[in-house]
DRENMARDREN-857696 format. One record per residue: residue number from 1; x, y, z of N, C-alpha, C, O in turn. Coordinates in Angstrom, 2 decimals. Layout:
residues N
+-----+---------+---------+---------+---------+---------+---------+---------+---------+---------+---------+---------+---------+
! pos !     nxx !     nyy !     nzz !    caxx !    cayy !    cazz !     cxx !     cyy !     czz !     oxx !     oyy !     ozz !
+-----+---------+---------+---------+---------+---------+---------+---------+---------+---------+---------+---------+---------+
! NUM !       X !       Y !       Z !       X !       Y !       Z !       X !       Y !       Z !       X !       Y !       Z !
...
+-----+---------+---------+---------+---------+---------+---------+---------+---------+---------+---------+---------+---------+
***
This chain:
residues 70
+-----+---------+---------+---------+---------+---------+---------+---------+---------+---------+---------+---------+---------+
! pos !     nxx !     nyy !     nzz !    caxx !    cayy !    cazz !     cxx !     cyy !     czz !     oxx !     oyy !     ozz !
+-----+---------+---------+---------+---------+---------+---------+---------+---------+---------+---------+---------+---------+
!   1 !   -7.81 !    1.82 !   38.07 !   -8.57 !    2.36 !   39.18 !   -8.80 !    3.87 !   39.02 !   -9.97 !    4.23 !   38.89 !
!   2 !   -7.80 !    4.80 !   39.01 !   -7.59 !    6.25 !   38.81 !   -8.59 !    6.18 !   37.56 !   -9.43 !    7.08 !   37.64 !
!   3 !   -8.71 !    5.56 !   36.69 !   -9.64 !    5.98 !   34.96 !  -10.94 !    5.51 !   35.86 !  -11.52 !    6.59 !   35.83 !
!   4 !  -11.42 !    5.04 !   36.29 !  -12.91 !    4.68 !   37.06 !  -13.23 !    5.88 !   37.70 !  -14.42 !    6.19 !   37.67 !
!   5 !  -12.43 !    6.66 !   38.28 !  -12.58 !    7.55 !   38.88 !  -12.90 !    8.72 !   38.19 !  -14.03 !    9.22 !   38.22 !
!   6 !  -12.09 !    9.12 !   37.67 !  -11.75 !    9.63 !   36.25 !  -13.18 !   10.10 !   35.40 !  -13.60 !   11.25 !   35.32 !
!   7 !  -13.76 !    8.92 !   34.83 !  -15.03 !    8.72 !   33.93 !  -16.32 !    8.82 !   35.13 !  -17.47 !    8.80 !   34.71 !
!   8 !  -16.02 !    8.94 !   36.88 !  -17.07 !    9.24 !   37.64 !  -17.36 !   10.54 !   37.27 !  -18.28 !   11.04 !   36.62 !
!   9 !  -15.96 !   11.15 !   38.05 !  -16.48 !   12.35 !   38.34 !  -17.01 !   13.22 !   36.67 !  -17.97 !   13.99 !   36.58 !
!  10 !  -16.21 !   12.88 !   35.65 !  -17.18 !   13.68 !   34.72 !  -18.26 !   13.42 !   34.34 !  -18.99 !   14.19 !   33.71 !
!  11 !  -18.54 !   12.17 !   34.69 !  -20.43 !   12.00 !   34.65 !  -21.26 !   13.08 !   36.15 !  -22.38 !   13.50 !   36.46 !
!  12 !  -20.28 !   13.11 !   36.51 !  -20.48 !   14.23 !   38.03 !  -20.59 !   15.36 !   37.60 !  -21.57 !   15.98 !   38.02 !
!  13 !  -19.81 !   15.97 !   36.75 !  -20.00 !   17.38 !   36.55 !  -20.77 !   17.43 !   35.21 !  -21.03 !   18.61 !   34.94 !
!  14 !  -21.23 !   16.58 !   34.27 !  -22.40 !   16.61 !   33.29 !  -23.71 !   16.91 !   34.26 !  -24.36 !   17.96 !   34.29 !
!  15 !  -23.95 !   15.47 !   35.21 !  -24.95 !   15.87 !   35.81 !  -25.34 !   17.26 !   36.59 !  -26.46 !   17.78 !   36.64 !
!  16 !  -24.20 !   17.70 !   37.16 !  -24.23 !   18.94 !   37.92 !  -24.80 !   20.04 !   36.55 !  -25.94 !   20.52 !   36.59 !
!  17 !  -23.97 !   20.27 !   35.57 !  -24.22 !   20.96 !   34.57 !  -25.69 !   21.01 !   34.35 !  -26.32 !   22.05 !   34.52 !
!  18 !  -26.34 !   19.69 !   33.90 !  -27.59 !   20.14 !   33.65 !  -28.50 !   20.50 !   34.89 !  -29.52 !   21.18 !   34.78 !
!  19 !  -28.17 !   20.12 !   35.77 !  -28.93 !   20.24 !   37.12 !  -29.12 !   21.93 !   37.05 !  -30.17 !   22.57 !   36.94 !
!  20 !  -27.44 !   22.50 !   37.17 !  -27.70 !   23.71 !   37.12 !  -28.25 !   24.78 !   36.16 !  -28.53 !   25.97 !   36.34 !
!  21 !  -28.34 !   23.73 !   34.74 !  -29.29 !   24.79 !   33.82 !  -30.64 !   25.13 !   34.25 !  -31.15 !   26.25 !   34.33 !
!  22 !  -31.32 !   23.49 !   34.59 !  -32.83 !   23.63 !   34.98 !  -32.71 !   24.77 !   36.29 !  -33.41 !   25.78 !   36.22 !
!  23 !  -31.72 !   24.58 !   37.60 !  -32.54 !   25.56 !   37.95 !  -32.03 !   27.07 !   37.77 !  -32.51 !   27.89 !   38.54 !
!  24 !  -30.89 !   27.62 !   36.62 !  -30.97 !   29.08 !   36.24 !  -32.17 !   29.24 !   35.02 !  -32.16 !   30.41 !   34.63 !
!  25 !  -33.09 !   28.53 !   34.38 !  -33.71 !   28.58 !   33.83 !  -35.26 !   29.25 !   34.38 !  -35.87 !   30.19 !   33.87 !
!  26 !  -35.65 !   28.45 !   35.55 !  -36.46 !   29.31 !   36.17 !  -36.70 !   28.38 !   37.41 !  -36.01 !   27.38 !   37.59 !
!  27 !  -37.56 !   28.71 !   38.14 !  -37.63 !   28.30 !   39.76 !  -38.42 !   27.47 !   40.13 !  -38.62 !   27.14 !   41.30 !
!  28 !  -39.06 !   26.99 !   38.99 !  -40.02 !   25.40 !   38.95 !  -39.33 !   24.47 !   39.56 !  -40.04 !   23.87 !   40.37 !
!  29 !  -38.19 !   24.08 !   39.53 !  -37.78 !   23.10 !   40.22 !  -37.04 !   23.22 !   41.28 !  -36.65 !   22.20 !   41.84 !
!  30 !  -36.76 !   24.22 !   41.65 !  -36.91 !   24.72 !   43.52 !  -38.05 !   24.86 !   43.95 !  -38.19 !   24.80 !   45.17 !
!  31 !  -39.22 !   25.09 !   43.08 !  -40.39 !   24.79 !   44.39 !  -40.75 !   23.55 !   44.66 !  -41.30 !   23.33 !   45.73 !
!  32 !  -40.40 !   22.05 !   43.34 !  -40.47 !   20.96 !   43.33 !  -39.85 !   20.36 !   44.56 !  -40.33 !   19.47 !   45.27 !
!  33 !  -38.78 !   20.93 !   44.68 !  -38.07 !   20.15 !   45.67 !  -38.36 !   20.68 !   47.24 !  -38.24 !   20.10 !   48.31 !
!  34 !  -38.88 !   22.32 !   46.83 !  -39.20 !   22.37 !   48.03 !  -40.56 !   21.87 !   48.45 !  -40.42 !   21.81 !   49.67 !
!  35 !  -41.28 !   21.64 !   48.29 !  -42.14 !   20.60 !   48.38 !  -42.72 !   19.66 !   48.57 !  -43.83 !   19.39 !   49.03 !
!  36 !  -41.04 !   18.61 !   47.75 !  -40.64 !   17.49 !   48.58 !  -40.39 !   17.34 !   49.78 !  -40.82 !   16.41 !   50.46 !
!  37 !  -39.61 !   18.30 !   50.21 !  -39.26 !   18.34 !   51.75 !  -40.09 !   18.87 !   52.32 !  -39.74 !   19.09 !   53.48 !
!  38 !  -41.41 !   19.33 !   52.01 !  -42.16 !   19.99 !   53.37 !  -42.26 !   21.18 !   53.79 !  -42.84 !   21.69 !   54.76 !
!  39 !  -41.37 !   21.73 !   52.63 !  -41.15 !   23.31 !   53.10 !  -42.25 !   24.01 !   52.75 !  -43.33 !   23.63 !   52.30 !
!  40 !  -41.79 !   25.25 !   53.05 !  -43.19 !   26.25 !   52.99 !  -42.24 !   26.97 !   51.72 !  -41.03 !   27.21 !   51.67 !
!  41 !  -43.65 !   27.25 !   50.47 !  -43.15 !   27.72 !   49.07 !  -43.99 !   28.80 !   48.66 !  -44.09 !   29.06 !   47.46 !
!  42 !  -45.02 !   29.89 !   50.13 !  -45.31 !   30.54 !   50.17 !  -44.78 !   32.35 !   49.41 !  -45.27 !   33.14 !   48.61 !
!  43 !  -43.53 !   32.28 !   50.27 !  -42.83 !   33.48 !   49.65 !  -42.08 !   33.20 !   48.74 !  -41.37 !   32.19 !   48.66 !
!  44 !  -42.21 !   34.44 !   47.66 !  -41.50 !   34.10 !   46.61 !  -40.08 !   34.31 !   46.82 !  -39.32 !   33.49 !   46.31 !
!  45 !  -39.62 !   35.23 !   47.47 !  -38.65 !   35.96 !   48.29 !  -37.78 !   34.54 !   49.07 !  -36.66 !   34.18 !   48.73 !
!  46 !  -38.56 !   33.95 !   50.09 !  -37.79 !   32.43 !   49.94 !  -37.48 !   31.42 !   48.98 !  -36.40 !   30.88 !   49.17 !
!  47 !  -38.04 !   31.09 !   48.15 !  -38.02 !   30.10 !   46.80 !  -36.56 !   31.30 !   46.45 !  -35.38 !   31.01 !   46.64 !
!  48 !  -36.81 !   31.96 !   46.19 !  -35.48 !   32.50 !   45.08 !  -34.27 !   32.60 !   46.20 !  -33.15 !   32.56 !   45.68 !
!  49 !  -34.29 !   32.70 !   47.31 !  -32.78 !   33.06 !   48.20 !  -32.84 !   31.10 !   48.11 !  -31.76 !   30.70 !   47.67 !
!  50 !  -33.56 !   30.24 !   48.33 !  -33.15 !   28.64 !   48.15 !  -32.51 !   28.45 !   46.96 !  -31.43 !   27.86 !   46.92 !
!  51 !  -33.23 !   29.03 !   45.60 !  -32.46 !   28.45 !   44.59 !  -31.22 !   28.98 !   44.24 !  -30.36 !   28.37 !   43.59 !
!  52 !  -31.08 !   30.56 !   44.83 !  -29.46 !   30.85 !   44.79 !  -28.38 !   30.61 !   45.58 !  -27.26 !   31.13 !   45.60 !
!  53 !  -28.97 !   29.59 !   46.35 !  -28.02 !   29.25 !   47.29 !  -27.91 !   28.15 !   47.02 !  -27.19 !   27.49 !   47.78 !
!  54 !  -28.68 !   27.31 !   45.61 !  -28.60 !   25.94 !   45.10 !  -27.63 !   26.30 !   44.10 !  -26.48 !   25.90 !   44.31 !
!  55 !  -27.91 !   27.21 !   42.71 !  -26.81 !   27.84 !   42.23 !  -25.29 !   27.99 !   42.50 !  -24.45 !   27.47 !   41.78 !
!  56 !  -25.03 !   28.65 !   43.49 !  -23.82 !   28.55 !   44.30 !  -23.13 !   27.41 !   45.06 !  -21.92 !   27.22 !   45.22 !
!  57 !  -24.05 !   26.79 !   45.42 !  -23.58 !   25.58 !   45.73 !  -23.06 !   24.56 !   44.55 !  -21.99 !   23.96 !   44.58 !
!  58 !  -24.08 !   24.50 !   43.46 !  -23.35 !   23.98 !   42.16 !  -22.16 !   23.64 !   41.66 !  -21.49 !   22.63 !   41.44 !
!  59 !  -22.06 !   25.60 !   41.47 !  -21.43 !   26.12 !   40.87 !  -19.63 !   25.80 !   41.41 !  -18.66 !   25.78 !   40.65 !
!  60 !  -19.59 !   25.57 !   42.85 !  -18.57 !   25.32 !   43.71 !  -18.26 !   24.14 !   43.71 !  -17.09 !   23.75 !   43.63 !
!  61 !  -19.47 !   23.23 !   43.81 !  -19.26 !   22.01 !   43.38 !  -18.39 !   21.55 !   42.14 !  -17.22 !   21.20 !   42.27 !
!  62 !  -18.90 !   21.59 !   41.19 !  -18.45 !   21.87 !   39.64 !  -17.06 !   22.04 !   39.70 !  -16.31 !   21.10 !   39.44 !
!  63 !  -16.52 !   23.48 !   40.12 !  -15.22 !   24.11 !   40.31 !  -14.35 !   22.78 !   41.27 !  -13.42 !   22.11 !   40.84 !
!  64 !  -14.81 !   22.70 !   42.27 !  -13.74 !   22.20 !   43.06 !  -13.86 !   20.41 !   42.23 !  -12.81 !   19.78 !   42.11 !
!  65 !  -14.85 !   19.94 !   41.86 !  -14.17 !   18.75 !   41.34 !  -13.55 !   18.58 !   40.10 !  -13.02 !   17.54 !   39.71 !
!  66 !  -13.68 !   20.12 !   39.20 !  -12.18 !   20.23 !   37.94 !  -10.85 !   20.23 !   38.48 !   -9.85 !   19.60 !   38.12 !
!  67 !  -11.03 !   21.04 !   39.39 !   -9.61 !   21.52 !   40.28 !   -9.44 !   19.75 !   40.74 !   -8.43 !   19.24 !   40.25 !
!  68 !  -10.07 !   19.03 !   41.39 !   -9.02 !   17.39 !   42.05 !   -8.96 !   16.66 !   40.58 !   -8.28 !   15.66 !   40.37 !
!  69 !   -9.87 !   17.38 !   39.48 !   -9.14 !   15.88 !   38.23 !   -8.16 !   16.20 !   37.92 !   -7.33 !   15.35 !   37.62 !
!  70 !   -7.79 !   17.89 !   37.84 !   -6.48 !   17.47 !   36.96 !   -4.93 !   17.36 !   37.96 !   -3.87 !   17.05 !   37.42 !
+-----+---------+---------+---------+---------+---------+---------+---------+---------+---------+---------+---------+---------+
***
C-alpha cells in the first residue's frame, strides 16, 4: 500500500516539475489558462503577479510533498 503511494506522489512531483518549467519559461501558459477561466489577460502587470503566484504555489507544493515521503 505505502509503495502505491510512494510511486504517486513522485509521478506528482515530475508532473509539478515540468508544469513549473513551462510556466518559468515564459507566460504563454498563464494567459492559456487564464483564458480558460474567463479572466481578463488585458494587463500584463496581472498575467505576471498570476503566474508568480502559480510559481510559488508549485514550488511549495513540490517542497511539502518531499518533506511527507521521506
Amino acid at each position: 500500500m505505502k509503495k502505491n503511494k510512494r510511486v504517486r506522489q513522485e509521478k506528482s512531483i515530475k508532473r509539478l516539475e515540468n508544469t513549473l518549467k513551462m510556466h518559468e519559461a515564459n507566460a504563454e501558459l498563464t494567459v492559456a489558462i487564464m483564458q480558460d477561466k474567463v479572466l481578463s489577460t488585458g494587463s500584463k502587470d496581472k498575467v505576471e503577479s498570476v503566474r508568480k503566484k502559480k510559481i510559488e504555489r508549485i514550488k511549495k507544493t513540490i517542497e511539502n510533498t518531499k518533506k511527507r515521503m521521506l
